[in-house]
C-alpha positions in Angstrom: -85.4 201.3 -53.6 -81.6 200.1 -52.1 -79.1 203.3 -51.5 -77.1 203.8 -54.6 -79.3 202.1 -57.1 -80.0 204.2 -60.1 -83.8 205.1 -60.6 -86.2 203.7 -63.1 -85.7 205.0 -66.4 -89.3 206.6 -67.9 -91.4 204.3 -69.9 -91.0 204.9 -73.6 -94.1 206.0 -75.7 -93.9 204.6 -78.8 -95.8 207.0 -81.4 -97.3 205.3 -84.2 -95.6 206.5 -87.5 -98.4 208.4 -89.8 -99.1 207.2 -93.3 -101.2 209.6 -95.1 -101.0 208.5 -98.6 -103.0 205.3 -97.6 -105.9 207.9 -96.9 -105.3 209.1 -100.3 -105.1 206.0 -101.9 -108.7 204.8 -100.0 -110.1 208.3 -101.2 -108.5 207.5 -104.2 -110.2 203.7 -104.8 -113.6 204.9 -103.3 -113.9 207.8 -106.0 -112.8 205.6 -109.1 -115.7 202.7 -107.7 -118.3 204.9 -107.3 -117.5 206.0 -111.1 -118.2 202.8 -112.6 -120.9 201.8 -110.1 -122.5 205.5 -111.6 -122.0 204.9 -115.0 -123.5 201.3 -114.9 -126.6 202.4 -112.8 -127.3 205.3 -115.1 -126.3 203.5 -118.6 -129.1 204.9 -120.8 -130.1 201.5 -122.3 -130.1 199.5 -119.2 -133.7 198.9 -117.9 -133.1 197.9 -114.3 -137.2 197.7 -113.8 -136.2 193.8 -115.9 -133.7 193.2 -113.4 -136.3 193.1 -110.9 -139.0 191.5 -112.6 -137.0 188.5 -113.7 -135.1 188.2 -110.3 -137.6 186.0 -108.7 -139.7 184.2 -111.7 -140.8 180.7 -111.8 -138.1 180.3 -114.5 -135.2 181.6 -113.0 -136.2 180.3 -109.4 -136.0 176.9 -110.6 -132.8 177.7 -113.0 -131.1 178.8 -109.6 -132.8 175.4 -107.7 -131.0 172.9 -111.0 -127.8 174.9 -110.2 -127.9 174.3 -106.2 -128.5 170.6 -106.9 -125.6 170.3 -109.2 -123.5 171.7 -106.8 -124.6 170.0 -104.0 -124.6 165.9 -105.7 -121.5 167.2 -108.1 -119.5 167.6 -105.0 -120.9 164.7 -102.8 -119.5 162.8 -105.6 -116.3 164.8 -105.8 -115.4 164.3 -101.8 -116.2 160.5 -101.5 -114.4 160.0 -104.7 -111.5 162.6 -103.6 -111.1 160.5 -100.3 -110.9 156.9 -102.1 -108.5 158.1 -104.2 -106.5 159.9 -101.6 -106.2 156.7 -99.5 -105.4 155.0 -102.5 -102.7 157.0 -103.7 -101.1 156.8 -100.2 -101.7 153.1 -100.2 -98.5 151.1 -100.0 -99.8 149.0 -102.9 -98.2 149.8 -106.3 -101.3 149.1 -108.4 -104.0 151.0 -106.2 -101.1 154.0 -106.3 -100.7 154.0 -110.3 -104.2 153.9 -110.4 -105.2 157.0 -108.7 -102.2 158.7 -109.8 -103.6 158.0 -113.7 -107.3 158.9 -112.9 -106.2 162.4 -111.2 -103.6 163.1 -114.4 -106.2 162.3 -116.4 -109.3 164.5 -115.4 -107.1 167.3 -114.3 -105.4 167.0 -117.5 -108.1 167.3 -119.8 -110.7 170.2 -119.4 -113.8 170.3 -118.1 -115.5 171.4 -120.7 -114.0 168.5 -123.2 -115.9 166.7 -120.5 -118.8 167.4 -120.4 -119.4 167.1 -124.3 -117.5 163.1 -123.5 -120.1 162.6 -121.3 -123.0 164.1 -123.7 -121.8 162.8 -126.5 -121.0 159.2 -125.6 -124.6 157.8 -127.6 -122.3 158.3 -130.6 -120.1 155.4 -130.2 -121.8 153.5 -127.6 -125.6 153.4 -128.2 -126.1 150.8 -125.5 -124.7 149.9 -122.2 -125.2 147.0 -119.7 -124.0 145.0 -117.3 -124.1 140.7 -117.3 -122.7 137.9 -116.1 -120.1 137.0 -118.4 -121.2 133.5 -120.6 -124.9 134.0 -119.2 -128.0 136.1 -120.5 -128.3 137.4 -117.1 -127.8 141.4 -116.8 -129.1 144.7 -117.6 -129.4 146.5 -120.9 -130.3 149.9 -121.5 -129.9 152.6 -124.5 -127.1 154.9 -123.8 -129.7 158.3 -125.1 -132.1 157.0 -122.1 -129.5 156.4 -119.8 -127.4 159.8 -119.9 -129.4 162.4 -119.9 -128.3 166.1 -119.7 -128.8 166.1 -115.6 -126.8 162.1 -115.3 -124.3 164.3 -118.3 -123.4 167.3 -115.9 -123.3 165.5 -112.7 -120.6 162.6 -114.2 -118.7 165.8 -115.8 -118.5 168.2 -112.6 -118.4 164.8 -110.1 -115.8 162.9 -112.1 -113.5 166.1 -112.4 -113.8 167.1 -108.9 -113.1 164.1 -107.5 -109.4 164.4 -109.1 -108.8 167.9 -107.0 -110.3 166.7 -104.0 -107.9 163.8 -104.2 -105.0 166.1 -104.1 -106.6 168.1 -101.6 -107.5 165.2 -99.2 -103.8 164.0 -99.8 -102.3 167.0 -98.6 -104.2 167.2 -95.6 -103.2 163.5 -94.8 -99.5 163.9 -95.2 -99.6 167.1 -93.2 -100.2 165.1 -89.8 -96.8 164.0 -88.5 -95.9 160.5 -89.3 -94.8 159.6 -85.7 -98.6 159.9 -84.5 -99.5 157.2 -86.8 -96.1 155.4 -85.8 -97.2 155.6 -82.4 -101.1 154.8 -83.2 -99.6 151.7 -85.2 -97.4 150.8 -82.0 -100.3 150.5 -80.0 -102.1 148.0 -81.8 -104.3 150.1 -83.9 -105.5 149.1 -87.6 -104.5 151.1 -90.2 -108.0 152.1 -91.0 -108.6 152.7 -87.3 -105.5 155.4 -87.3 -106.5 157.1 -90.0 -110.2 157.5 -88.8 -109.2 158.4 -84.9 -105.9 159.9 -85.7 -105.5 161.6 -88.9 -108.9 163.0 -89.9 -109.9 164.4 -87.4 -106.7 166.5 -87.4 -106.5 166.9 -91.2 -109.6 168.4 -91.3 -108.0 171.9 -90.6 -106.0 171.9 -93.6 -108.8 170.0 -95.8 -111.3 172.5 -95.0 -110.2 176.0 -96.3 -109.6 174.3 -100.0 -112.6 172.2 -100.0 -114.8 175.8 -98.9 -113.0 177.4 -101.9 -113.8 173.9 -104.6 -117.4 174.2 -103.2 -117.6 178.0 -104.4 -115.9 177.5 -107.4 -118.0 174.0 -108.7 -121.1 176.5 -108.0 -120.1 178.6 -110.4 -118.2 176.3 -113.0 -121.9 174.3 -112.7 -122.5 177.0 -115.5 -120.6 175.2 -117.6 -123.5 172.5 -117.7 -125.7 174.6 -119.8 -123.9 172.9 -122.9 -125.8 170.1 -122.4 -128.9 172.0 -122.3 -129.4 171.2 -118.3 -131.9 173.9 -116.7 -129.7 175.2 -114.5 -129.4 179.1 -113.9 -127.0 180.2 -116.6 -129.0 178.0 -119.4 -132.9 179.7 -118.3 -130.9 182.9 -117.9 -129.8 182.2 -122.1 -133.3 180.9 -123.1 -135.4 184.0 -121.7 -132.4 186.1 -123.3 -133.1 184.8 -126.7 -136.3 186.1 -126.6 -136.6 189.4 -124.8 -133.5 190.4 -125.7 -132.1 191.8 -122.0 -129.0 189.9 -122.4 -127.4 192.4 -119.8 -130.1 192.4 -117.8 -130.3 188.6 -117.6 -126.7 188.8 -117.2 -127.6 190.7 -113.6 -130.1 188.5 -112.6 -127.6 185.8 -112.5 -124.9 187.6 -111.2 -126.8 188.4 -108.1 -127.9 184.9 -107.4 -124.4 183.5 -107.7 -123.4 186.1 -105.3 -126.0 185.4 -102.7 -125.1 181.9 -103.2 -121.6 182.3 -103.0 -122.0 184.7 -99.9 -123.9 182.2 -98.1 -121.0 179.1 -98.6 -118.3 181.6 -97.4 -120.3 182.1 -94.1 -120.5 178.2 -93.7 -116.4 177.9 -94.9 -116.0 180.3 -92.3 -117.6 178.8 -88.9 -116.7 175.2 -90.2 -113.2 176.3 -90.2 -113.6 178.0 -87.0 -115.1 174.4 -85.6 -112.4 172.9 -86.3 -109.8 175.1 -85.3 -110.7 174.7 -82.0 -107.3 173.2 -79.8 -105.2 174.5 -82.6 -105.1 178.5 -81.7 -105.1 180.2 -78.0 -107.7 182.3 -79.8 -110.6 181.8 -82.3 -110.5 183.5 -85.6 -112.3 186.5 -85.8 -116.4 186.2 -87.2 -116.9 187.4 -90.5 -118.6 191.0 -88.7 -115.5 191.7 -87.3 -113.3 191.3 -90.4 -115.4 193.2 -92.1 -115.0 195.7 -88.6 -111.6 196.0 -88.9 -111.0 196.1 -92.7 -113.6 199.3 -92.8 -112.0 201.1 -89.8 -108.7 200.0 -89.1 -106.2 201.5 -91.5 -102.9 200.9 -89.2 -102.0 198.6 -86.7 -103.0 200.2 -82.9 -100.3 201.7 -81.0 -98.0 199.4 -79.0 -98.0 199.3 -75.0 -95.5 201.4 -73.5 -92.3 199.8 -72.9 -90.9 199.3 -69.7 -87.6 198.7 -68.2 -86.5 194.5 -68.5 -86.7 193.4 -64.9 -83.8 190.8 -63.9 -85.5 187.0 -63.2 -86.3 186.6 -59.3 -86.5 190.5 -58.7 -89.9 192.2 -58.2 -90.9 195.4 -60.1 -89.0 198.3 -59.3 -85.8 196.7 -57.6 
């Protein structure tokens, strides 16, 4: 230290402020959920021994199978639709624009269920349908009853409709890469196609991803709405063994805890697909899903800052 310079002040130990009502609150939220997780476990006229027998029938096994393929081909359908139409609402031709713009008012316009009766209903006014070569006898014929059954029914319902959100969705992930990449791309001699596949994808992927986790979750559950058009899937078997034993609750259960297991499992995948493609856009990874859950359980305030020093002046070492 150089005569007549004043000492180091102490480091400061910043004390982290207490907040004791969010103990209460916890205590508070913990007491009220064990209530109603009592009351339901204990209801006198709930026979949990059905919950366990019809968790893992034939029945309700395949019921949970129909609904897993629904969601699955509904949003295959969805995606590759969603994507067209993206690119096509994007596209600097007027008609392709209106076009997609119409088809995504439309179908996100109307609801799903009004739909799915369209789709079931459509033998009424159109018994047959075909395709031919116009002023030949060459082309295919079919009856419309034969040709839409309640599986083709739900998959043009939930397909049709999700293929307007994923539009938006895809759309907002395009616009979200900075236009002077695909300026500079275009400068280079790439194809507009070629840009969009090297370029902005690949980096639109981190904002498609999160919302296209969250459709996939949500179309497994909205794939209930199939059992109008009296498609096996899980919520239909779970009505049809109800309407005979009587254990609507119990049922009720049953399919509760397969959507959850199903549901639990597509967050997991949302998660570490996210995470893939993250990578090069944080310093660090996202947490895994263990240590969320880690730090929700145990942490309850943020940890306690490092001490703070004294600011050092540029181009002087520690302690001058």
């Amino acid at each position: 230290m150089s005569a007549g310079s004043a000492p180091n002040p102490e480091a400061i130990q910043a004390i982290p402020v207490r907040h004791p009502w969010r103990w209460v609150a916890a205590v508070v939220i913990l007491a009220l959920a064990a209530s109603f997780a009592y009351t339901i476990a204990t209801a006198p006229d709930l026979e949990w021994n059905q919950v366990g027998y019809w968790l893992f029938q034939h029945s309700v096994v395949l019921g949970a199978l129909g609904t897993l393929v629904l969601t699955v081909l509904a949003m295959v359908i969805g995606i590759a639709l969603g994507v067209i139409l993206a690119l096509m609402r994007l596209s600097p031709n007027p008609v392709m624009s209106v076009v997609s713009w119409f088809y995504i008012w439309f179908f996100r316009g109307t609801p799903l269920l009004v739909q799915l009766f369209f789709w079931w209903n459509l033998p009424l006014i159109l018994p047959h349908v075909g395709i031919s070569i116009p002023f030949t006898s060459i082309g295919w014929h079919t009856d419309t009853v034969t040709l839409i059954s309640p599986f083709i029914a739900s998959i043009l319902g939930l397909g049709l409709n999700e293929g307007a959100y994923m539009a938006e969705v895809v759309r907002a992930g395009i616009i979200s890469v900075e236009q002077g990449q695909t300026e500079a791309a275009q400068a280079l001699g790439m194809s507009r196609l070629l840009v969009m596949r090297r370029i902005v994808l690949p980096q639109a992927m981190r904002v498609i991803i999160p919302p296209t986790g969250n459709e996939t979750i949500s179309m497994l559950k909205t794939s209930s709405l199939a059992s109008i058009t009296t498609f096996g899937e899980l919520f239909r078997t779970a009505q049809e063994i109800s309407s005979f034993n009587y254990r609507i609750v119990e049922l009720l259960i049953v399919v509760s805890i397969w959507y959850l297991s199903f549901t639990s499992i597509l967050t997991v995948g949302q998660y570490y697909l996210e995470r893939y493609f993250a990578r090069g856009a944080t310093r660090q990874l996202p947490m895994t899903p263990l240590q969320r859950f880690q730090r929700m359980l145990f942490t309850f305030h943020a940890p306690p800052p490092e001490p703070i020093g004294t600011i050092q002046p540029a181009g002087l070492p520690p302690g001058k």
